[in-house]
Residue frames as qw, qx, qy, qz and C-alpha x, y, z in Angstrom:
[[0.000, 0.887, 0.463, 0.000, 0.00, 0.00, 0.00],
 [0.269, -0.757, 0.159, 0.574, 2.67, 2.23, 1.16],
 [0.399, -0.187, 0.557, 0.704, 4.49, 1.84, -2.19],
 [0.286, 0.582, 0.636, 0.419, 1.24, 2.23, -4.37],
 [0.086, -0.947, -0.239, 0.196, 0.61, 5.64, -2.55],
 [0.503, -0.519, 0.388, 0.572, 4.22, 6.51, -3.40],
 [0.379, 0.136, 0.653, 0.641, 4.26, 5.89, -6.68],
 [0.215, 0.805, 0.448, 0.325, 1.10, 8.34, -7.25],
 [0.170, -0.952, -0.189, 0.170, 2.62, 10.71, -5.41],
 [0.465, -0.147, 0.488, 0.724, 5.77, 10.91, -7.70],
 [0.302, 0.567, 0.681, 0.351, 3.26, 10.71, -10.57],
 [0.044, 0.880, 0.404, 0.245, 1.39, 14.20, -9.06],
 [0.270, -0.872, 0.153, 0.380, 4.33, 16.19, -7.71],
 [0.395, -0.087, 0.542, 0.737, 6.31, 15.70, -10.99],
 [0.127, 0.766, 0.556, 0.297, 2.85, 17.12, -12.73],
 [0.325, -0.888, -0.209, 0.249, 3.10, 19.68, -10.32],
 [0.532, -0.466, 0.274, 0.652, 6.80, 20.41, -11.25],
 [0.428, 0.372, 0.516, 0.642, 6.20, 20.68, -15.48],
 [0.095, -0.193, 0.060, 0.975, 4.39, 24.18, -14.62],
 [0.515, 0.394, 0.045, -0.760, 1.79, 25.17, -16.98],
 [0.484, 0.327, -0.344, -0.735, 1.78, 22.69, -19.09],
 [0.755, -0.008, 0.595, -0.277, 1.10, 19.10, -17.54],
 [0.479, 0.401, -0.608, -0.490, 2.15, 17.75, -21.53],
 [0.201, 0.201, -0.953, -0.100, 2.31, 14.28, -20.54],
 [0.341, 0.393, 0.714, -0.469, -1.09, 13.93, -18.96],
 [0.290, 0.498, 0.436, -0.691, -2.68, 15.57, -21.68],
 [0.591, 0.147, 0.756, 0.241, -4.22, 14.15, -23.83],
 [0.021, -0.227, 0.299, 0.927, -3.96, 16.32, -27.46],
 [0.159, -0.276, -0.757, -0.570, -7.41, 14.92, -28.93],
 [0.331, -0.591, -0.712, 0.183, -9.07, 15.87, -26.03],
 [0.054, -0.578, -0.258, 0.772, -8.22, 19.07, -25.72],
 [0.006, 0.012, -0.663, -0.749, -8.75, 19.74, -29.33],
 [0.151, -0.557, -0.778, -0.246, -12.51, 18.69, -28.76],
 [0.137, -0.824, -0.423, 0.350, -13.13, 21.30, -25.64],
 [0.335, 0.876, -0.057, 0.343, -11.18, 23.90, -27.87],
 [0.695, -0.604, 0.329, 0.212, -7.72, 23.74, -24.94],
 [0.494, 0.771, -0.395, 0.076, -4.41, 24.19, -26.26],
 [0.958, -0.175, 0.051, 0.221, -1.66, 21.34, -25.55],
 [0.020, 0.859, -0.446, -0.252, 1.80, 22.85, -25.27],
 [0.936, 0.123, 0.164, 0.285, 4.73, 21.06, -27.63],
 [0.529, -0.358, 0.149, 0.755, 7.39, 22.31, -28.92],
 [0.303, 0.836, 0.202, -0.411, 7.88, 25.71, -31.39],
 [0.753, 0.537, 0.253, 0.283, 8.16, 26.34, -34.79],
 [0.512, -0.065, 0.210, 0.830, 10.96, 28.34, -36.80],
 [0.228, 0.585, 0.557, 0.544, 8.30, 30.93, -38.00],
 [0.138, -0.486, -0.293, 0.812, 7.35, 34.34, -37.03],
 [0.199, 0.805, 0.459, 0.319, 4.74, 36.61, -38.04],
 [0.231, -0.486, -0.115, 0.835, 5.85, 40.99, -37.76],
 [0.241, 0.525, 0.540, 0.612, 3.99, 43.90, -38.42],
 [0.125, -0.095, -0.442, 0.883, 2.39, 46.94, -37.60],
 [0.009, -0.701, -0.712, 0.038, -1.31, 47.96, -36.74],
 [0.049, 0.042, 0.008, 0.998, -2.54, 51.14, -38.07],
 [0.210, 0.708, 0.671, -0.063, -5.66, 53.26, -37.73],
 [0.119, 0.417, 0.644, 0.630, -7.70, 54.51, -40.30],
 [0.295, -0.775, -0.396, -0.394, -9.21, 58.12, -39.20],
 [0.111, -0.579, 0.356, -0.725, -8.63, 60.41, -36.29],
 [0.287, -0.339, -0.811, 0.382, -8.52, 58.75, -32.66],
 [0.380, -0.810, -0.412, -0.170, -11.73, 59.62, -30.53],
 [0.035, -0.680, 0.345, -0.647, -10.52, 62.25, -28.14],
 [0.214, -0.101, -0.845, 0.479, -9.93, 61.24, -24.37],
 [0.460, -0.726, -0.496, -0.127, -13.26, 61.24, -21.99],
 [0.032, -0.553, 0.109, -0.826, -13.11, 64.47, -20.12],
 [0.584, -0.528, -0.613, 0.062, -14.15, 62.55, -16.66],
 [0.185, 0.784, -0.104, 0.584, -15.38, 64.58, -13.86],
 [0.457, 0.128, -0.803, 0.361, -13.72, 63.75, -10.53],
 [0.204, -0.206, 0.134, -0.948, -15.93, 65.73, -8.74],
 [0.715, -0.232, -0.087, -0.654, -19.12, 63.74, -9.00],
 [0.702, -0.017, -0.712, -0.006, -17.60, 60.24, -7.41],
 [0.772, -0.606, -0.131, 0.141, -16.24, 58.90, -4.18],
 [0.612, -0.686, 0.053, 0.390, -12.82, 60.14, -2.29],
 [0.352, 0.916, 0.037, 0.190, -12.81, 63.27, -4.70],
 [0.173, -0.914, 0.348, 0.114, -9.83, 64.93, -2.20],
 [0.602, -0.395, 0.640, 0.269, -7.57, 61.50, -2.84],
 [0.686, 0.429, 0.582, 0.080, -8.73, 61.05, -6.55],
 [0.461, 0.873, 0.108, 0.118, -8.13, 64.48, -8.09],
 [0.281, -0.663, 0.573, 0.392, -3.97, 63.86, -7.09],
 [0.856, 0.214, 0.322, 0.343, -3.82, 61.64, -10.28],
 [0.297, -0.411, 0.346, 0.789, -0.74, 63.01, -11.99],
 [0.201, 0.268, 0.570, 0.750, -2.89, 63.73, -15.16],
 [0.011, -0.724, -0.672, -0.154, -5.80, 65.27, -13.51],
 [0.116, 0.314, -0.046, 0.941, -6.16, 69.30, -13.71],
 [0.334, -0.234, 0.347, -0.845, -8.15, 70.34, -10.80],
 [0.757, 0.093, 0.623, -0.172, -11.51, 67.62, -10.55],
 [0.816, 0.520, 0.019, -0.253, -11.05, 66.80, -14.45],
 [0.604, -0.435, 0.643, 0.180, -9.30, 63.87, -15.42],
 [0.676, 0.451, -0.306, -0.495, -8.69, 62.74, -19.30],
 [0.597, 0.028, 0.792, 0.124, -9.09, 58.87, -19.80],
 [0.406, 0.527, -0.547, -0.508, -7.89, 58.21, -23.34],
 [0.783, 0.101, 0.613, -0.041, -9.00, 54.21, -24.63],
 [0.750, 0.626, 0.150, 0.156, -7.76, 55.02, -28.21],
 [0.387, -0.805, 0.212, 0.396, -4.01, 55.63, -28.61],
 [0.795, 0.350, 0.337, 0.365, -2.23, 55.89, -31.71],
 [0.233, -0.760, 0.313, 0.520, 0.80, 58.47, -32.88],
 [0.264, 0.369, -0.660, -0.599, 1.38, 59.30, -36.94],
 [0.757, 0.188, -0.395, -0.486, -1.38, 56.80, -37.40],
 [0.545, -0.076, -0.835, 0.031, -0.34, 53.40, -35.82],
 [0.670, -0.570, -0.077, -0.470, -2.50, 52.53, -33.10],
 [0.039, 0.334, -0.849, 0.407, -0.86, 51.13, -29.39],
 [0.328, -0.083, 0.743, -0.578, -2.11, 48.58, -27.69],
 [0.726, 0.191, -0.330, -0.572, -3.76, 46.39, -30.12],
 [0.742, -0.217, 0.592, -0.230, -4.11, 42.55, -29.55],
 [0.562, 0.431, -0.602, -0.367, -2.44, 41.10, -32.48],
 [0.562, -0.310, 0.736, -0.214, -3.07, 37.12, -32.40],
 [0.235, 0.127, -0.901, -0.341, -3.41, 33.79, -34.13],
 [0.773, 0.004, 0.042, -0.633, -6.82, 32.34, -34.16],
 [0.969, 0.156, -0.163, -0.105, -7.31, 27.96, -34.04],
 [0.481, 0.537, -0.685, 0.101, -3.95, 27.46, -33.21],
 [0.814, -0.449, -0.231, -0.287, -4.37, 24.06, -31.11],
 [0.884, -0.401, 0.019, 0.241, -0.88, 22.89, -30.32],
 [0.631, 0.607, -0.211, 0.435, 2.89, 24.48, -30.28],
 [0.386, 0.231, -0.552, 0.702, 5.48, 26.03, -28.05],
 [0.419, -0.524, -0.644, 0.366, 4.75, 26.35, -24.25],
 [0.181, -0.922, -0.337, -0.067, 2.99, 29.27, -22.52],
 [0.291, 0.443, -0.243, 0.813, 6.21, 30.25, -20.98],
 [0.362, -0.339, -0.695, 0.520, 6.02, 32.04, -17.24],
 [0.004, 0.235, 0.121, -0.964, 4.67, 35.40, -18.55],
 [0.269, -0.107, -0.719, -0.632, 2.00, 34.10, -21.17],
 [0.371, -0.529, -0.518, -0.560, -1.81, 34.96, -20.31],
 [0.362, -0.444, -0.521, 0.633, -0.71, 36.16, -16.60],
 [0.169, -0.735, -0.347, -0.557, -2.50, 39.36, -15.70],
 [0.340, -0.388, -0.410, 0.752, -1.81, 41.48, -12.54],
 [0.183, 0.665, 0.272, 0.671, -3.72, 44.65, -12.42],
 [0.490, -0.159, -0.529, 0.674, -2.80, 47.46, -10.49],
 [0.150, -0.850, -0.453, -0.223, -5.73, 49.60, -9.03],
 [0.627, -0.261, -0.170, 0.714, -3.57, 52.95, -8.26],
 [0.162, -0.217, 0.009, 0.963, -4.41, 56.39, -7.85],
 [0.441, 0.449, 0.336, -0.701, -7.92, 55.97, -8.76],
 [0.590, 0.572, -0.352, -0.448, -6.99, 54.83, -11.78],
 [0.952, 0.059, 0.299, 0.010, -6.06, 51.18, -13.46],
 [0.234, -0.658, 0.530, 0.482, -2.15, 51.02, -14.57],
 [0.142, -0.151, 0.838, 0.504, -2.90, 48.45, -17.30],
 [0.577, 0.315, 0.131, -0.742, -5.54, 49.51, -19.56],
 [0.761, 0.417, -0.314, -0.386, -4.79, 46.61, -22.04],
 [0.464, -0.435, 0.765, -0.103, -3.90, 43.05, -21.12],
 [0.609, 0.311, -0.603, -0.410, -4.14, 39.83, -22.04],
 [0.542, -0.308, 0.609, -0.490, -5.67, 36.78, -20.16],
 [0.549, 0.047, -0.763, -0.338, -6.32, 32.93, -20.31],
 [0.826, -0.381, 0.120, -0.398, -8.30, 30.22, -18.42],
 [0.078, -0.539, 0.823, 0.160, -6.73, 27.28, -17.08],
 [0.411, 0.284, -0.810, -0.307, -7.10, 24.04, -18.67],
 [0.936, -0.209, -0.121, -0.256, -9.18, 20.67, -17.64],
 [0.828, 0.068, -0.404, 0.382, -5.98, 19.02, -17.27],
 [0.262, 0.370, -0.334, 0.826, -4.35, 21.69, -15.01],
 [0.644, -0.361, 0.018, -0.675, -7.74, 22.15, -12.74],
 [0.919, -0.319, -0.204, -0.112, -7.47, 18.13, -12.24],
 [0.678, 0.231, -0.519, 0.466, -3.80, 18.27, -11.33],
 [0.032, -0.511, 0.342, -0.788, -4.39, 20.65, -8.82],
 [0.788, -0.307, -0.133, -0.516, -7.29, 19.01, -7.60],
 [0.927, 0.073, -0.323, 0.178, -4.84, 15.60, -6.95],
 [0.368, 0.233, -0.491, 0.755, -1.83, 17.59, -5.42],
 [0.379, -0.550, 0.348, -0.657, -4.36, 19.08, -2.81],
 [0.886, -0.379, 0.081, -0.253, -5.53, 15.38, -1.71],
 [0.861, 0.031, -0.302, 0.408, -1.61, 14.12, -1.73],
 [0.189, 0.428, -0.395, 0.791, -0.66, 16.83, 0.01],
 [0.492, -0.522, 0.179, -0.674, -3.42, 16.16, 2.80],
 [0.952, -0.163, -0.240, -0.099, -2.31, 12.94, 2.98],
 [0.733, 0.040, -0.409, 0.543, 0.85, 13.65, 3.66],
 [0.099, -0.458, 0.481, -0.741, 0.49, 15.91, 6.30],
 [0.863, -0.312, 0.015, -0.397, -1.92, 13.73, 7.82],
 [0.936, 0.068, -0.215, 0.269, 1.20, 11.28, 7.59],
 [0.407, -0.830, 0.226, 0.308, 3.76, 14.36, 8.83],
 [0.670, 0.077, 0.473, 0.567, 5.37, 14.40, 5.60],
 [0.215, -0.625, 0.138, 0.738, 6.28, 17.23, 3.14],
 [0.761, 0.469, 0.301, 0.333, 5.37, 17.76, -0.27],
 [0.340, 0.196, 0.297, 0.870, 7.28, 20.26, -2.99],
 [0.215, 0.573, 0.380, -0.693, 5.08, 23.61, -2.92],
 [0.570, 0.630, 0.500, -0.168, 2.43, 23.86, -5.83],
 [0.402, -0.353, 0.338, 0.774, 3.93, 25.24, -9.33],
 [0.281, 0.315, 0.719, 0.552, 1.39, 25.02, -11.29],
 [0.000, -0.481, -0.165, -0.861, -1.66, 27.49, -12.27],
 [0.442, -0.517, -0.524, -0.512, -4.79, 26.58, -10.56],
 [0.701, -0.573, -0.406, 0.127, -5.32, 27.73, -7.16],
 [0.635, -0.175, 0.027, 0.752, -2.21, 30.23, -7.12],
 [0.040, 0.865, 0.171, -0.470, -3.52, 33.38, -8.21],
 [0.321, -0.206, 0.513, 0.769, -0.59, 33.10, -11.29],
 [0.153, 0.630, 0.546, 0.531, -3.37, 33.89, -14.00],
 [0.243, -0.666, -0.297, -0.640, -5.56, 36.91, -12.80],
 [0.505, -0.620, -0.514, 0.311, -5.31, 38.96, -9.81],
 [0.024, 0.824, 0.069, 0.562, -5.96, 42.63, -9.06],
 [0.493, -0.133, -0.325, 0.796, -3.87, 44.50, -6.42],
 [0.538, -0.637, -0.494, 0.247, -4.89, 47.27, -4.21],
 [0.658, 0.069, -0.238, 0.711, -2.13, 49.96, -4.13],
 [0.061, -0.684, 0.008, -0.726, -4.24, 53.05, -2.45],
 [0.242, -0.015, -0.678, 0.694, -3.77, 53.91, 1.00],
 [0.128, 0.353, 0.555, -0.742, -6.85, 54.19, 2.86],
 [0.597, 0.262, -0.086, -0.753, -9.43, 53.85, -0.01],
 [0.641, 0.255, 0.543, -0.479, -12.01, 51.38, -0.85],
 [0.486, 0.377, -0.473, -0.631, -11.95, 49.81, -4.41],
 [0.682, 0.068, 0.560, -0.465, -13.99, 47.12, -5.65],
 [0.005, -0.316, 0.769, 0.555, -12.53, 45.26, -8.84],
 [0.677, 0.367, 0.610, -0.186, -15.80, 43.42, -10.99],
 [0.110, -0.310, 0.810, 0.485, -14.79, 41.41, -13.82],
 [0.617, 0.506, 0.095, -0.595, -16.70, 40.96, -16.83],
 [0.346, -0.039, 0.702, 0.621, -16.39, 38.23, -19.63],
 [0.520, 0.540, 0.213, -0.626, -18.39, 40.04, -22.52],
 [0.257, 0.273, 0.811, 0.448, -19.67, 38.50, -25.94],
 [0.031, 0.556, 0.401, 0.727, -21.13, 41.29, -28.33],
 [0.064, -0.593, 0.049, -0.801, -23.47, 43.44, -26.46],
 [0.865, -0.374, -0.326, -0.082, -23.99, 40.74, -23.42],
 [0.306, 0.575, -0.648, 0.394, -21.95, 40.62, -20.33],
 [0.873, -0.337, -0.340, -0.096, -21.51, 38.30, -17.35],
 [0.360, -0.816, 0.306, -0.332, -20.28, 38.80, -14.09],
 [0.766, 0.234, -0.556, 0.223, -17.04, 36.72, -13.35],
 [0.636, -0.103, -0.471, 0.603, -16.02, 38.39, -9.99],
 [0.115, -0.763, 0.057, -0.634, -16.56, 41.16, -7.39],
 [0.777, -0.033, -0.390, 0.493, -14.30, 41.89, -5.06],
 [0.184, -0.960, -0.060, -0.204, -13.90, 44.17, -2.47],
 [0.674, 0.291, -0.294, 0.612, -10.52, 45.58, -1.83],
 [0.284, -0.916, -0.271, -0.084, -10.73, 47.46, 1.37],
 [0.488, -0.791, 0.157, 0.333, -7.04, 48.15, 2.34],
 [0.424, 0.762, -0.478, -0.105, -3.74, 49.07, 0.55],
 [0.037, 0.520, -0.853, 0.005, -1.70, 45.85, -0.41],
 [0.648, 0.137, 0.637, -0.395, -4.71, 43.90, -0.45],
 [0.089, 0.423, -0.689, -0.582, -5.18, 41.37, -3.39],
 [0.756, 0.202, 0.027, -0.622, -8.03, 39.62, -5.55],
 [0.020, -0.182, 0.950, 0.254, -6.47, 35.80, -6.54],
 [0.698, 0.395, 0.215, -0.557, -9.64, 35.55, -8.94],
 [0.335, 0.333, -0.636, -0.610, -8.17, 32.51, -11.42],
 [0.172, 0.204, 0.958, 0.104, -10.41, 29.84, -10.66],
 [0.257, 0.631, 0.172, -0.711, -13.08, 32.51, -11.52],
 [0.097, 0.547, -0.600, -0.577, -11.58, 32.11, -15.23],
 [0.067, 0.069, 0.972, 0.214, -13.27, 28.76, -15.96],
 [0.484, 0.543, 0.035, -0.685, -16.09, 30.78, -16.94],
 [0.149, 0.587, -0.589, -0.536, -14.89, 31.08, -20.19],
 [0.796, 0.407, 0.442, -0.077, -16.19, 29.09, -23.13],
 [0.420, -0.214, 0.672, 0.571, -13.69, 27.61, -25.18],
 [0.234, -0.028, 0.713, 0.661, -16.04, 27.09, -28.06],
 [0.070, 0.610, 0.766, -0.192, -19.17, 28.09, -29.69],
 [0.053, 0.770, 0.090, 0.629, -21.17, 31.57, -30.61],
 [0.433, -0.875, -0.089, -0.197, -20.46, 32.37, -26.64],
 [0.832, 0.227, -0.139, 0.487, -16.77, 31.90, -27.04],
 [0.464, -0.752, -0.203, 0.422, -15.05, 33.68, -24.37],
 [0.658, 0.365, 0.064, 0.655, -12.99, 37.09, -26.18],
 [0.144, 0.542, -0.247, 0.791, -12.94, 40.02, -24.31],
 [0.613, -0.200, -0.544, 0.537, -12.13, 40.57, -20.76],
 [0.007, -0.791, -0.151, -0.593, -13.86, 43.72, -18.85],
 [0.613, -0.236, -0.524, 0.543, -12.56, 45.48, -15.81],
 [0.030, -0.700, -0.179, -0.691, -14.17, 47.80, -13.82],
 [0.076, -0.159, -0.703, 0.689, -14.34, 49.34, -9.88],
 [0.149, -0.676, -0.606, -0.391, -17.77, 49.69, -8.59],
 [0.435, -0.497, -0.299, 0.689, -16.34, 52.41, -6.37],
 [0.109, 0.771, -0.199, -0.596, -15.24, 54.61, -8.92],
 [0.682, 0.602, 0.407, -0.083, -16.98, 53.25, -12.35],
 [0.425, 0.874, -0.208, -0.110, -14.62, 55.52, -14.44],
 [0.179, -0.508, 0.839, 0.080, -11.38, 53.16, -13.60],
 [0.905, 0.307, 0.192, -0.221, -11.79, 50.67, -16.37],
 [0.081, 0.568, -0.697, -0.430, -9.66, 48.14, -18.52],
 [0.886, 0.321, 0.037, -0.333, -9.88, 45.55, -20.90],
 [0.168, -0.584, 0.765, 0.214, -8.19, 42.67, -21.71],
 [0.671, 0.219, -0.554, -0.442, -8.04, 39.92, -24.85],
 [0.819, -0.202, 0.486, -0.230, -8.96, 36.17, -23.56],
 [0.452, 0.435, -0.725, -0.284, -6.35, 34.00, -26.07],
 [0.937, 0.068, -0.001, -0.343, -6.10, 30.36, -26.45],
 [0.856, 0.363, 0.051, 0.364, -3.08, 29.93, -27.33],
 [0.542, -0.640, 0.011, 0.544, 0.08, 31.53, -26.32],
 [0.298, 0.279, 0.377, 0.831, 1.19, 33.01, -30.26],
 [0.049, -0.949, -0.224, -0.217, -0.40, 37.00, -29.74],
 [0.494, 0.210, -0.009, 0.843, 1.37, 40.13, -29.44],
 [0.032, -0.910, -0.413, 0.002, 0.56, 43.70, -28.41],
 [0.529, 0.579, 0.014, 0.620, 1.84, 46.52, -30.11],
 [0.502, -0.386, -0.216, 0.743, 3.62, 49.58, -28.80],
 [0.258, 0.725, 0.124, -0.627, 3.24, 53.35, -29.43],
 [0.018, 0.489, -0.609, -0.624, 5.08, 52.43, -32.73],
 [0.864, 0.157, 0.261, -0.401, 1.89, 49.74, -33.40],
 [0.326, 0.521, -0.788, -0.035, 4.62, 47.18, -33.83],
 [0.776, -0.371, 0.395, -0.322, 4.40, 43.69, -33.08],
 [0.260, 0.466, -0.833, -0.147, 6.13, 40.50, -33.25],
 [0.934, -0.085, 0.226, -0.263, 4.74, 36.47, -32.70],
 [0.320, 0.612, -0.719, -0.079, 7.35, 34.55, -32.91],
 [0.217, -0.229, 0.941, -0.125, 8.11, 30.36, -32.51],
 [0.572, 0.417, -0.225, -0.670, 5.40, 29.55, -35.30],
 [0.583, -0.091, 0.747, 0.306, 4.87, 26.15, -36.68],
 [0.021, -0.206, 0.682, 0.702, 4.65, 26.07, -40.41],
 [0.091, 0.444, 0.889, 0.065, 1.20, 26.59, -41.92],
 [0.114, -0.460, -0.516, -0.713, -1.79, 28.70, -42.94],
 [0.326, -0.365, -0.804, 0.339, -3.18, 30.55, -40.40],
 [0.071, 0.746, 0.300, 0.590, -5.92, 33.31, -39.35],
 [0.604, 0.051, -0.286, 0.742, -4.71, 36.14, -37.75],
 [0.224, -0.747, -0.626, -0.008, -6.42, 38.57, -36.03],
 [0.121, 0.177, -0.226, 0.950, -5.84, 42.74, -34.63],
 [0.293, -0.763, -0.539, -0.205, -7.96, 43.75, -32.12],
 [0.066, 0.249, -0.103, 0.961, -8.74, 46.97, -30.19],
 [0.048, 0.422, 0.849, -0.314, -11.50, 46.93, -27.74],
 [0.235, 0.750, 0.363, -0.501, -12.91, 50.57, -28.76],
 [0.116, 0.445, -0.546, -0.701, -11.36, 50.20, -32.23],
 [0.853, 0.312, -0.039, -0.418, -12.59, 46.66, -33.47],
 [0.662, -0.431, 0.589, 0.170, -11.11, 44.14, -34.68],
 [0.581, 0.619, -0.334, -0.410, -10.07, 42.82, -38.56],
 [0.824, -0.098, 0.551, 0.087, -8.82, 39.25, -39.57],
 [0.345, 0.601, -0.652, -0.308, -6.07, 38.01, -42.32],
 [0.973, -0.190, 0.131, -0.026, -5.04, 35.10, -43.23],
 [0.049, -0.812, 0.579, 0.049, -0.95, 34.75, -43.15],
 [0.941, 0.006, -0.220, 0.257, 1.29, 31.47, -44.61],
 [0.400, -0.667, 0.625, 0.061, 4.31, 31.25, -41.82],
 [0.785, 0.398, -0.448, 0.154, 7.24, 29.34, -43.27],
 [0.768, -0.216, -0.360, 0.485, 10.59, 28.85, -41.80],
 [0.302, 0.200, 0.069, 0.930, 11.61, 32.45, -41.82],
 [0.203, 0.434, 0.378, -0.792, 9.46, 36.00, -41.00],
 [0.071, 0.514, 0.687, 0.509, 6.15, 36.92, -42.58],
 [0.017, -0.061, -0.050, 0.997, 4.82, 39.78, -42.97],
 [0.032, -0.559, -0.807, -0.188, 1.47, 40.83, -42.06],
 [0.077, 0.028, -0.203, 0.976, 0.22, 44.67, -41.56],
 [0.049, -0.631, -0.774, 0.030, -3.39, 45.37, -40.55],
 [0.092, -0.240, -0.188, -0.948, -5.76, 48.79, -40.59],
 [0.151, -0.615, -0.734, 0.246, -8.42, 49.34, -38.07],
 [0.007, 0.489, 0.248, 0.836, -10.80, 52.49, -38.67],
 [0.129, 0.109, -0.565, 0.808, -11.60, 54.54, -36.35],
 [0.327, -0.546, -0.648, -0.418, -14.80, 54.93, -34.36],
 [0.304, -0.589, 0.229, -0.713, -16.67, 57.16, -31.70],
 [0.014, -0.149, 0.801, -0.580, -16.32, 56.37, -28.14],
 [0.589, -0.263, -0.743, -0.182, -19.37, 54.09, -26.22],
 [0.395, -0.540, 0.452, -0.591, -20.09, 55.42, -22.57],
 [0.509, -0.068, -0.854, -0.086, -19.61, 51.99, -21.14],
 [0.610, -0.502, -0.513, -0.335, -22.54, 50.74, -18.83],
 [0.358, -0.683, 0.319, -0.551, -22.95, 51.13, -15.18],
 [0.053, -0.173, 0.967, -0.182, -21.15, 48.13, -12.68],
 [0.616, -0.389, -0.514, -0.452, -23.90, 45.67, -12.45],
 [0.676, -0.444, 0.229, -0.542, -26.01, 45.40, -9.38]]
């Protein structure tokens, strides 16, 4: 008995050890059916280009600090001129646009996530949200059950006064999605949104009452619908304190996306070899689709989004 318990508990602290991507549990035709990406290894290819937009950005929202909550601590943001604060959601210099979501669409299996791929940390600071554009993922059936397994071999062995390895992987660790706190002596209230067209669905609400307090919201994330018309793609983020702190972030599949800079540059790189659609997106721009052949070498792919007027976005839900 002793030896069979052993042997699984190699089995789930070596899971535990591969990180994010559990490869050897998992089983590539299966994830393929729930729409789940299987990490392997990466290709020699690389897609670069640059996102432009088409048309004058929307001016910034002209927000006034005045009508919220803890006006005297809100109207120190370094950009705000007395109570009026400008929140810009379109950025773009000589025409290329920052902060676009450049990605691959379908891609089911290639190079691992890596320790920075679809992590998310937002930092709720000065009234105001440091990362207005992110990028997020859910974690995996196969990652959800490892965790699940290391929590009952780890209660066995303390029940036994033994030791395991501490947890590396996603689920349960806060390593995907978690919002952070950083005002002194104010009140914010992070509620996460996955939205599909004009439809949204509470994912989280969270009350952040103290500085240095933190939200560890990724098991929250298995929302998200891999496949279907209700296919999880954008990622809303709002305080119901002070409604005007807002950001947004793409939901990928697949670790191969980019996101440009002021110079609406971007790069995907470790490609396998093949035909694939390719996507720019912009939450208050839109979004456009190519299709791009990757070889061994770089392809080129340049996109155009056109501009469009700003959307007052909706009060927090109740």
């Amino acid at each position: 008995m002793k030896k069979v318990w052993l042997v699984v508990l190699t089995v789930v602290i070596s899971a535990s050890l591969m990180g994010t991507g559990f490869a050897a549990s998992y089983s590539y035709k299966k994830a393929k059916k729930k729409g789940f990406y299987t990490e392997g290894t990466a290709g020699k290819g690389s897609i670069t280009g640059v996102v432009s937009l088409k048309g004058k950005a929307p001016g910034p929202i002209m927000e006034d600090l005045s009508k919220g909550k803890n006006v005297e601590f809100c109207i120190k943001h370094p950009d705000a001129k007395g109570n009026i604060r400008p929140r810009v959601k379109v950025e773009a210099n000589g025409g290329k646009l920052k902060n676009a979501v450049v990605f691959i669409e379908e891609l089911q299996t290639g190079k691992p996530w890596g320790d920075k791929a679809g992590k998310m940390n937002f930092d709720f600071r000065n009234c105001d949200i440091d990362q207005k554009i992110g990028v997020i993922r859910r974690t995996s059936d196969e990652e959800k059950k490892a965790f699940k397994a290391y929590k009952k071999e780890k209660s066995k062995a303390e029940k036994a006064k033994k030791t395991l390895p501490p947890w590396t992987g996603l689920e349960g660790t806060g390593a995907l999605l978690t919002v952070t706190n950083n005002d002194p002596d104010i009140l914010h209230n992070p509620h996460g949104y996955s939205v599909v067209g004009a439809s949204r669905k509470t994912l989280f609400n969270k009350p952040l009452p103290s500085q240095g307090d933190v939200a560890e919201v990724t098991a929250t994330l298995k929302k998200f619908k891999a496949k279907g018309k209700k296919k999880a793609t954008h990622f809303f983020l709002q305080c119901d304190q002070h409604n005007f702190m807002e950001a947004d972030a793409r939901i990928v599949w697949n670790p191969y996306y980019s996101i440009t800079g002021a110079d609406g540059a971007f790069k995907i790189d470790g490609i396998p070899a093949g035909k694939y659609k390719v996507t720019a997106w912009q939450p208050y721009v839109g979004e456009v689709t190519q299709e791009v052949t990757v070889g061994a070498g770089a392809a080129k792919a340049n996109f155009t989004l056109k501009a469009r007027k700003l959307k007052a976005s909706p009060p927090p839900d109740k």
